[in-house]
Every structure is written in structure tokens, then in C-alpha cells.
MILUMSE-676884 format. One line per 5 residues: number of its first residue (from 0); their letters; for each residue x, y, z of C-alpha. Coordinates in nm, 2 decimals, always signed. Layout:
MILUMSE-676884
NUM) a) X Y Z; ...
//
This chain:
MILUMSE-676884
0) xxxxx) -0.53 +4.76 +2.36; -0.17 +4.88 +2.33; +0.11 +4.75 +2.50; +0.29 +4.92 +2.78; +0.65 +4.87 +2.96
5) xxxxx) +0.53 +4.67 +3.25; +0.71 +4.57 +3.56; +0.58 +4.30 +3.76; +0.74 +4.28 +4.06; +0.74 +4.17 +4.44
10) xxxxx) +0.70 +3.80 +4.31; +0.89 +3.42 +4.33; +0.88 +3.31 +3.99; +0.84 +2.95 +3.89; +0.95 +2.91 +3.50
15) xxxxx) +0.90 +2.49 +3.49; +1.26 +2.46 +3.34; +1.45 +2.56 +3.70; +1.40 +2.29 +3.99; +1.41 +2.58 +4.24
20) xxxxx) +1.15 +2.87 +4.22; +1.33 +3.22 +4.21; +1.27 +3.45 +4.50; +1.21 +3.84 +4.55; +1.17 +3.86 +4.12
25) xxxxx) +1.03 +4.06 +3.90; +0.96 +4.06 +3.54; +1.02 +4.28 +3.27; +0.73 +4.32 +3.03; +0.70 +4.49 +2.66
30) xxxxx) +0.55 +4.47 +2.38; +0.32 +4.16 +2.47; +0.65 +3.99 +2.56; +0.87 +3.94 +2.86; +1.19 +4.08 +2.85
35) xxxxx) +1.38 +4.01 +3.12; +1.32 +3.76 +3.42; +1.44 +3.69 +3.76; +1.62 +3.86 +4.04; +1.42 +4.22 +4.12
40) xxxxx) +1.73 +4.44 +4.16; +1.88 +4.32 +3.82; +1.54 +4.33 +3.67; +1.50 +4.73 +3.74; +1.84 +4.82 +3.66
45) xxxxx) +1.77 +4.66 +3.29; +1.42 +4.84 +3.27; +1.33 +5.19 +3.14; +1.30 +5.44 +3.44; +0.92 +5.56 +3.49
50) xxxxx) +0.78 +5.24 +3.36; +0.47 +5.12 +3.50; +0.44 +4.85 +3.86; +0.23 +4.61 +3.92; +0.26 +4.45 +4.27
55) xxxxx) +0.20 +4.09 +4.32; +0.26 +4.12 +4.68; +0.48 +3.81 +4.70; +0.25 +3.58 +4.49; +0.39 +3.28 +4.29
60) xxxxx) +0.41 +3.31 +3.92; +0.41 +3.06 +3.64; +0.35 +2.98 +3.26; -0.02 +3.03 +3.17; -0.14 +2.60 +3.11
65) xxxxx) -0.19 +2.49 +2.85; -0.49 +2.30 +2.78; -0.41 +2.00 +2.52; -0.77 +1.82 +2.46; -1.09 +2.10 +2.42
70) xxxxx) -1.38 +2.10 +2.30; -1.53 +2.44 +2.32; -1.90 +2.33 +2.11; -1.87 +1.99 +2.32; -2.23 +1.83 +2.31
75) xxxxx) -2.24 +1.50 +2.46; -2.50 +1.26 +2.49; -2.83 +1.41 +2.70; -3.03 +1.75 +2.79; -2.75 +1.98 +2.82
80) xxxxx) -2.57 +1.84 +2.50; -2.92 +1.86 +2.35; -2.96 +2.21 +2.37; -2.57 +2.31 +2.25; -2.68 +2.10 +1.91
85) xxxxx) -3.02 +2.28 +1.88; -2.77 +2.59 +1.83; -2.74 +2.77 +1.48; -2.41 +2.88 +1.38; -2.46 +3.21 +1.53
90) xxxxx) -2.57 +3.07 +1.88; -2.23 +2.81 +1.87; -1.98 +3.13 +1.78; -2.12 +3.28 +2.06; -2.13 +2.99 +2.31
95) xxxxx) -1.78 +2.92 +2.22; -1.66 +3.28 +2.27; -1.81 +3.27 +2.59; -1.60 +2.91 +2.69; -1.25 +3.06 +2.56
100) xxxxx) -1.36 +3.37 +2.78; -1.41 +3.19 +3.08; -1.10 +2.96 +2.99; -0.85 +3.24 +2.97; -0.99 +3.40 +3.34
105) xxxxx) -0.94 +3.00 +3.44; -0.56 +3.05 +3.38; -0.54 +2.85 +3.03; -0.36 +3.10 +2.78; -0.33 +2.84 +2.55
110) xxxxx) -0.55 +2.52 +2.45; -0.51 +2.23 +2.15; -0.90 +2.18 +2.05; -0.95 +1.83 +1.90; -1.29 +1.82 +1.74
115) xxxxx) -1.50 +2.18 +1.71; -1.82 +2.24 +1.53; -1.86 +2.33 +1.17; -1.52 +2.50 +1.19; -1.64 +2.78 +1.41
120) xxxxx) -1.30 +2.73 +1.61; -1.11 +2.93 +1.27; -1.30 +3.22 +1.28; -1.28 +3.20 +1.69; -0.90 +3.15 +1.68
125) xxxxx) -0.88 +3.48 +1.40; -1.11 +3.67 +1.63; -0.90 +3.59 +1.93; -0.59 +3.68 +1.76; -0.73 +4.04 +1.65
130) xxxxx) -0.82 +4.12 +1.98; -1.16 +4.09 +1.95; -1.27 +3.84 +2.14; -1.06 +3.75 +2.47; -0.97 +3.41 +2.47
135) xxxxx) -0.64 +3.16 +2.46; -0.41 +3.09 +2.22; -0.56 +2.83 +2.01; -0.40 +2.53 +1.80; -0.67 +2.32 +1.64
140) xxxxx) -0.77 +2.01 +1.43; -1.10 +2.12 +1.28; -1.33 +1.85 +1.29; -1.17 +1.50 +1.39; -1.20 +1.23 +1.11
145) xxxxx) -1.40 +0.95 +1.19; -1.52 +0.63 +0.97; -1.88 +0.61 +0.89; -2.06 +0.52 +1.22; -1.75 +0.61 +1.43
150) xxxxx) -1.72 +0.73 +1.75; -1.88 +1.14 +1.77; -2.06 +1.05 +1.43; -2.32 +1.20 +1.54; -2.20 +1.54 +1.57
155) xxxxx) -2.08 +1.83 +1.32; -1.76 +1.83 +1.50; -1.66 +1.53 +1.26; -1.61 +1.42 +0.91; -1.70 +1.06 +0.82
160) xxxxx) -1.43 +0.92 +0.57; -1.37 +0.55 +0.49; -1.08 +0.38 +0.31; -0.74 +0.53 +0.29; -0.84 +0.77 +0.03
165) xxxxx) -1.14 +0.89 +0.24; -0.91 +0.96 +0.45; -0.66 +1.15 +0.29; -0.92 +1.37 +0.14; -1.00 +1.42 +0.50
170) xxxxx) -0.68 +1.49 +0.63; -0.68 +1.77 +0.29; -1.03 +1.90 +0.39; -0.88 +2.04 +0.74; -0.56 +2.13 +0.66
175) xxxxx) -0.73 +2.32 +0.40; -0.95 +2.51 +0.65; -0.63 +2.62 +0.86; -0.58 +2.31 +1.09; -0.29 +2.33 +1.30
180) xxxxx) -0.32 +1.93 +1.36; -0.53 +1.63 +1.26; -0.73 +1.45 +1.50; -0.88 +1.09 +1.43; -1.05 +0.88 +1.64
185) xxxxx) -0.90 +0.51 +1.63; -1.16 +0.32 +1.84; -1.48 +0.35 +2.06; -1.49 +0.56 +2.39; -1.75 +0.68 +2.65
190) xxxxx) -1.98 +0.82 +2.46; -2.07 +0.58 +2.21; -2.36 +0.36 +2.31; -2.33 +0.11 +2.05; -1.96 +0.05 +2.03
195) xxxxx) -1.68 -0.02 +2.27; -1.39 +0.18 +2.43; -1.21 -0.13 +2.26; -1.40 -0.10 +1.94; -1.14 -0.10 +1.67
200) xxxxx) -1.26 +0.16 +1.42; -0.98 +0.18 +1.12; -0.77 -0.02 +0.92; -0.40 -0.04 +0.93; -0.44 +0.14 +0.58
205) xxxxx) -0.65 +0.39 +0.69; -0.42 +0.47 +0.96; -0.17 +0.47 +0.77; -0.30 +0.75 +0.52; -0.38 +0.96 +0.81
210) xxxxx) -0.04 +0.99 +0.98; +0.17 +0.97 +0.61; -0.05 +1.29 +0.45; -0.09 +1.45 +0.79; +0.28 +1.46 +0.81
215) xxxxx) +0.38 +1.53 +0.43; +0.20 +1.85 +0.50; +0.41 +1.94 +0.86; +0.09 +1.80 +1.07; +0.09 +1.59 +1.38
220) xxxxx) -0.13 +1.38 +1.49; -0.32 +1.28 +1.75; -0.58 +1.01 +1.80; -0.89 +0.95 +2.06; -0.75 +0.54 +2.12
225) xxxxx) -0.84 +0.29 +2.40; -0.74 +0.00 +2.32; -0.36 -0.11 +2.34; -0.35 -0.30 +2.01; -0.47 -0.04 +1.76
230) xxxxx) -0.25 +0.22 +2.03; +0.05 -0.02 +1.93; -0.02 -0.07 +1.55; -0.09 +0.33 +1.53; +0.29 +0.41 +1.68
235) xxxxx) +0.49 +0.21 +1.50; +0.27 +0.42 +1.20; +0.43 +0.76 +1.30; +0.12 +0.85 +1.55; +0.22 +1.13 +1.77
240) xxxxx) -0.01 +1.18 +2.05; -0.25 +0.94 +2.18; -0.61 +1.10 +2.36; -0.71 +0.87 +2.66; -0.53 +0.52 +2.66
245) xxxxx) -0.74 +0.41 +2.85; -0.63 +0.05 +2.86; -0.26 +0.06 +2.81; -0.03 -0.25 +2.83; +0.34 -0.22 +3.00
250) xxxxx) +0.47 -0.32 +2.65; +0.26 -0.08 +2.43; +0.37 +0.21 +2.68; +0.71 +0.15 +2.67; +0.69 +0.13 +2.28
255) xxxxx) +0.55 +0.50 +2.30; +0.87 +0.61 +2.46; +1.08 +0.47 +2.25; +0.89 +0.65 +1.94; +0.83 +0.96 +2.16
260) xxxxx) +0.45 +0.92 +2.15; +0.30 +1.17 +2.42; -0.01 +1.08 +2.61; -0.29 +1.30 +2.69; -0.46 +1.09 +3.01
265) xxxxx) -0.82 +1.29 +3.06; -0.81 +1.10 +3.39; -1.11 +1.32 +3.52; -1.33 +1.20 +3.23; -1.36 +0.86 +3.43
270) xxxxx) -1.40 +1.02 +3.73; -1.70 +1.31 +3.64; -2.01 +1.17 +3.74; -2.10 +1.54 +3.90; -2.04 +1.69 +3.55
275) xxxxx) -2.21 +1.42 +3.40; -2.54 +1.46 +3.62; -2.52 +1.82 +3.56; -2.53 +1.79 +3.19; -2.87 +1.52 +3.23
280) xxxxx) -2.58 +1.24 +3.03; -2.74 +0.95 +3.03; -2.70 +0.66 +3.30; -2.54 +0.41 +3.05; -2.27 +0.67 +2.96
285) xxxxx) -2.22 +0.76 +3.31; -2.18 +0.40 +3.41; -1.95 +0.31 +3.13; -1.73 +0.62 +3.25; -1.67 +0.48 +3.61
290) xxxxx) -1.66 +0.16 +3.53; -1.33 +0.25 +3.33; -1.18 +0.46 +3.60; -0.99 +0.20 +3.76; -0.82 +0.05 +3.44
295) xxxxx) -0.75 +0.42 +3.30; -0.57 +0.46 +3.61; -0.32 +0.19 +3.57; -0.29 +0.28 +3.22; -0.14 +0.61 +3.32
300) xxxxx) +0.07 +0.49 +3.61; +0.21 +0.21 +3.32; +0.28 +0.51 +3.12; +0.45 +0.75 +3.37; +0.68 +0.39 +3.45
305) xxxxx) +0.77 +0.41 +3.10; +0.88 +0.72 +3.08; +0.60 +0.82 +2.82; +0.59 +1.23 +2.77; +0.27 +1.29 +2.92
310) xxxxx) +0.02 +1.66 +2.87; -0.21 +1.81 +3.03; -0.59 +1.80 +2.90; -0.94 +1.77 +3.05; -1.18 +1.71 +2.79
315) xxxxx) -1.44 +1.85 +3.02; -1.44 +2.17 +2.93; -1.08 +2.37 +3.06; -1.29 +2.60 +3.26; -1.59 +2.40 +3.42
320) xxxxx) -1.62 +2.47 +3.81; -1.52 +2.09 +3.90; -1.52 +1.93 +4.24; -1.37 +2.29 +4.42; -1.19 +2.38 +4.12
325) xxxxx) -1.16 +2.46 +3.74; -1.15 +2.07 +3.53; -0.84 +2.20 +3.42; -0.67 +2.22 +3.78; -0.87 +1.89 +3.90
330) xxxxx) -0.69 +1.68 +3.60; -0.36 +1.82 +3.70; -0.44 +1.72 +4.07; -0.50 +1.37 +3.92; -0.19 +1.36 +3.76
335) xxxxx) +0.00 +1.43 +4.01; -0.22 +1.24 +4.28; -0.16 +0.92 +4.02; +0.24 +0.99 +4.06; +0.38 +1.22 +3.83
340) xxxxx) +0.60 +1.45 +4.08; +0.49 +1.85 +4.12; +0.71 +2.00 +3.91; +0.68 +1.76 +3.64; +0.28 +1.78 +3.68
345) xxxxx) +0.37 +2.19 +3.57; +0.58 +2.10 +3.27; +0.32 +1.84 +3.14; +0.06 +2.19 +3.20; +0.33 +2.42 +3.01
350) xxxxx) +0.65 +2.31 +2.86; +0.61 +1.99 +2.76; +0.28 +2.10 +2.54; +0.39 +2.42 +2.38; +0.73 +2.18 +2.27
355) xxxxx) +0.46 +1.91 +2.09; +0.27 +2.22 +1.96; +0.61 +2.37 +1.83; +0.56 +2.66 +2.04; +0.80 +2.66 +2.29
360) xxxxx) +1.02 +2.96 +2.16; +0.67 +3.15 +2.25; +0.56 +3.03 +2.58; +0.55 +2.76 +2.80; +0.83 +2.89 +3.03
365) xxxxx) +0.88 +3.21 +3.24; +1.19 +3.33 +3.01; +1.30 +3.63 +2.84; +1.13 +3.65 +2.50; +0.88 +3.46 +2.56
370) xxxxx) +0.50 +3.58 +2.57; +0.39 +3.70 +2.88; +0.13 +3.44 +2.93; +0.14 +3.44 +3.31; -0.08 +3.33 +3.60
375) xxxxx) -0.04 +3.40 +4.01; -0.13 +3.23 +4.29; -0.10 +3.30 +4.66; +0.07 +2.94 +4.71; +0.39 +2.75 +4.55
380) xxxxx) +0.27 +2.50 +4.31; +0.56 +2.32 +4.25; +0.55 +2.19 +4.60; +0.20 +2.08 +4.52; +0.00 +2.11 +4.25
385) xxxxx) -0.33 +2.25 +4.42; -0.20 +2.58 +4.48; -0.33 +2.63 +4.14; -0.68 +2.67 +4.32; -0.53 +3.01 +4.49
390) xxxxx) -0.47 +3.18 +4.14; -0.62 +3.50 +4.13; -0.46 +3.67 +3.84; -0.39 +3.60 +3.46; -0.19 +3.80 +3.21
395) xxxxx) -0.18 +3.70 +2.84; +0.04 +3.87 +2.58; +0.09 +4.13 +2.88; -0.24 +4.20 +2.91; -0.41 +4.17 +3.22
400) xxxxx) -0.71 +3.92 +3.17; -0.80 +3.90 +3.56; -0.72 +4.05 +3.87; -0.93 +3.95 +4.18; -0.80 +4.22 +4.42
405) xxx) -0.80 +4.49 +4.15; -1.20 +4.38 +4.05; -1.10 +4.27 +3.68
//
């Protein structure tokens, strides 16, 4: 669709850099981009005369979130994950058309995927980028590298490599495909019945050869981790993002903020046993989920002592109807719930993210230049986080994705 002069206006802005939200705004929109920001009377006099209005009639507007740990072809252990695999290549493009669909109209404009199926997420991240398909903004790994028998083996949303050459051959294979990032997965998790969560999966040369090539080719990494000794060994290697953590240690936390290691939580993946019974996973997954819940907890209030950089990502996928609310929202509520303040809860879920994903010149704030990847709510989230569940309207690139009181 073309793009039209848009002015958004009758609004309190929050951008996530200001501590204040701005009252009685507007925003300036062209081009897919916003071009000017803030107070309504010096917004108009900036704009062209005759352009087009939207009302928001006095809603709050922020950064679209940004999703940092998808899976749009998830299949986990059980019926529903049985029926996802049965897919053929055709059914999968579709299915995961449909979940970026549903993700955008969630209010996530943009989303990291960390392990997709048979590299359908390239020609969904081209399609979405041609306008053909509506969707976020997408940054992805390609299939995560794994050792033989590793954790998501199973599934074509991994390679199986072994021995530090294996695994630079990897790391080539997806950067060859058009990864954005590498993903590896360090030890055990949830949904491995015959291993661990603490189940150390790679050696310290293995490791090694993943970050080194990763980052001789302008890569970061990021790695599915549980276990605070591999988590520690993997830092001082260059890692720069850690999935999970479940089991953290003071010492190892405080050694990711000194390196500047950021922490993707997934609290609500030990704390979905709805989402779990509604995908028929099995009761030995579903145990070992729970049964982690309290320790994952810690692990993130260790980090947030630290003063570890912490990112918003659900795992579950970003637009699942979750306990009231999209998965995306409930993590954020955990987040903050756990002790990370408001606002800080809505830079981990837009500025901090699109900084790792060297993206923050494009969005991630409410500023002039920017995309206008915007969402609206009928509350003020950065007094609390839940007002998220009032959003009723998305814009991405300036186009409107979802309006609830216009039908869209």
C-alpha cells in the first residue's frame, strides 16, 4: 500500500527513553517513518496543511515490542506439536504466515526467531518485507546448532554439528542462508526427556568456534543455557545473549554485566501448564517445567541485582491468548512482577532489543526518524505494565495493522 502524510494526534506519547510520558501529542507520520514527535501544536505547525488525522482519542502510545525468543514452526513434545511436524513445507509457510499475522495484531512489530523450520523463516521474512504477507520485522538465526543428540534434535529447526569444525561449518551454513544471528543450544532444557536442564552439551572448543566465526562474520550470538557453569565458561568466550538461565549464580550474573551479556528470562515457560495442557505436552515435560519455576525465578531476580541487560521474549509463541492476555504481555507482567520497574519492563520490550539487534536508529523508541512501529492502549503502561492488555491498535511502517474501534 502507499504511504501517506499521517497525523496521529489527540495522544500522550510514551517513547521508553523519557521518564515522563508526553501529554496532548501527536505524531507526524511519512513515508513509513515518523517525522516529528511530541507536543500537538508544534507537531501541526511542522506538518503539511491538508494531511490526513487519525484520532486516538487520548490513548497512550509506545514503541511496537519486540519479541526476542520465537519460534513461529514451534512443535514441542505431544499432539499439538505432532500435527505442526506432520506439515509439508507448504502447510509450515503457511502456519507461520498465519503466527506473524496474528503476532503483529498482538502489538509485536518486531521479533528475534531463534530456531525456525527448514529455513521457511527467509522466505517469510522476504515475504514480509515485500508487503506480501503482514507480519513483524524479523531478525533470525536459521536453524539453531545443536550436537548430535542435543537438545531440539529432534526437529528440522536444528542442525546437528560436533567438534569445533562441525561447528564452524554450521555457523557458515546459516550465515550462508541469510542469518541475522547464530543460535546454539549449550545444555539441556524442558523439552528434552532424556537429558537435563543442567546437561552440558558442548565443549569449551566447540563453544569457542561458535562465538569466534559467528563474530568474524559481524554475528552475535545467543545460546538456549541453564546451567551457571557452561553460562560462565560461554561469557568469558565472547557469548552475547543467554536464552533462559534458568539456574543462575550471583557470581555468574554479575560476570554477565561486566561483559555486557543480556538475558532473555522466558519466565512464563515455567509457569505454562495451561499452554502446555492445550498443546496435549506430555506430563513429564509439564512437570519438569514447574518444577523449575521457582529456581528460574531467583535466577532472574540475581540477574536484575546484577545489573544484567535483560529483553523481552516468550518462547510460547508472541501471540498465544495466555492467562487474559497475549504470552507476550504475560512475560512482561512477569518481569516486572519479579522486580524490574515499569518503565524499565518497556525498554527491555523496545529499546534495549532493537540496540542488541543493531536496530535502534530504526525503532525501538517513539522519535523522529524512526519507523512508525506504534501500538495504543487506553491505559499508561509505564505506570504498570498491564495496560498493555488495553491495546487496541497497531501501526507498523505507518500502516495501520489493527484498529478495534475502526473494525480493522
Amino acid at each position: 500500500m502507499p504511504h501517506t502524510d499521517t497525523l496521529i494526534k489527540n495522544c500522550t506519547i510514551v517513547d521508553c527513553i523519557a521518564d515522563q510520558p508526553v501529554s496532548a501529542a501527536a505524531i507526524w507520520v511519512r513515508g513509513g517513518r515518523n517525522q516529528e514527535c511530541g507536543d500537538e501544536g508544534e507537531v501541526r505547525r511542522a506538518a503539511p496543511d491538508g494531511i490526513t488525522e487519525l484520532d486516538l482519542a487520548g490513548a497512550f502510545v509506545m514503541p511496537g515490542l519486540v519479541n526476542m525468543h520465537t519460534h513461529f514452526s514451534l512443535s514441542l513434545p505431544g499432539s499439538g506439536g505432532d500435527r505442526l511436524r506432520a506439515l509439508g513445507p507448504h502447510g509450515v509457510a503457511l502456519h507461520m504466515a498465519a503466527g506473524a499475522r496474528a503476532a503483529l495484531r498482538s502489538g509485536v512489530t518486531a521479533v528475534r526467531c531463534v530456531a525456525e523450520r527448514d529455513h521457511a523463516d527467509f522466505a517469510l521474512r522476504e515475504s514480509i518485507v515485500l508487503g506480501e504477507v503482514p507480519g513483524p520485522r524479523i531478525f533470525t538465526a536459521g536453524q539453531a546448532l545443536v550436537c548430535t543428540g542435543g537438545h531440539g534434535h529432534e526437529n528440522a529447526d536444528t542442525v546437528e554439528c560436533d567438534g569445533a569444525d562441525g561447528f564452524r561449518r554450521g555457523v557458515r551454513a546459516q550465515i550462508k542462508a541469510g542469518a541475522d544471528l547464530i543460535k546454539v543450544m549449550l545444555t539441556g532444557g524442558i523439552a528434552g526427556r532424556h537429558e537435563a536442564i543442567d546437561t552440558r552439551q558442548l565443549t569449551r572448543d566447540e563453544i569457542e568456534a561458535v562465538v569466534e566465526t559467528a563474530h568474524d562474520w559481524g554475528r552475535k550470538v545467543t545460546a538456549h543455557a541453564g546451567a551457571a557453569p557452561v553460562i560462565d565458561e560461554a561469557v568469558r568466550l565472547g557469548l552475547d545473549c543467554v536464552e533462559h538461565g534458568y539456574e543462575l549464580t550471583a557470581p555468574v550474573a554479575a560476570l554477565m554485566a561486566e561483559r555486557g551479556t543480556h538475558l532473555v528470562p522466558t519466565l512464563v515457560v515455567t509457569r505454562c501448564a495451561e499452554f502446555f495442557a492445550e498443546l496435549g505436552v506430555p506430563e513429564w515435560m509439564q512437570q519438569r517445567s514447574l518444577v523449575a519455576g521457582p529456581a528460574h525465578e531467583r535466577s532472574y531476580k540475581r540477574a536484575l541485582t546484577a545489573g544484567v541487560p535483560v529483553m523481552l521474549g516468550s518462547d510460547m509463541p508472541p501471540f498465544w491468548f495466555f492467562e487474559g492476555t497475549s504470552a507476550t504481555v504475560r512475560e512482561l507482567e512477569y518481569m516486572a512482577g519479579f522486580g524490574l520497574e515499569p518503565l524499565a519492563a518497556l525498554r527491555a520490550a523496545t529499546v534495549v532489543p532493537a540496540r542488541w539487534l543493531g536496530a535502534d536508529d530504526d525503532f525501538g523508541t517513539v522519535q523522529a526518524g524512526r519507523f512508525a512501529d506504534l501500538i495504543a492502549m487506553d491505559e499508561d503502561p509505564s505506570r504498570d505494565v498491564s495496560a498493555l492488555r488495553t491495546l487496541w491498535w497497531v501501526m507498523k511502517g505507518g500502516q495501520v495493522a489493527r484498529d478495534d474501534r475502526r473494525g480493522l
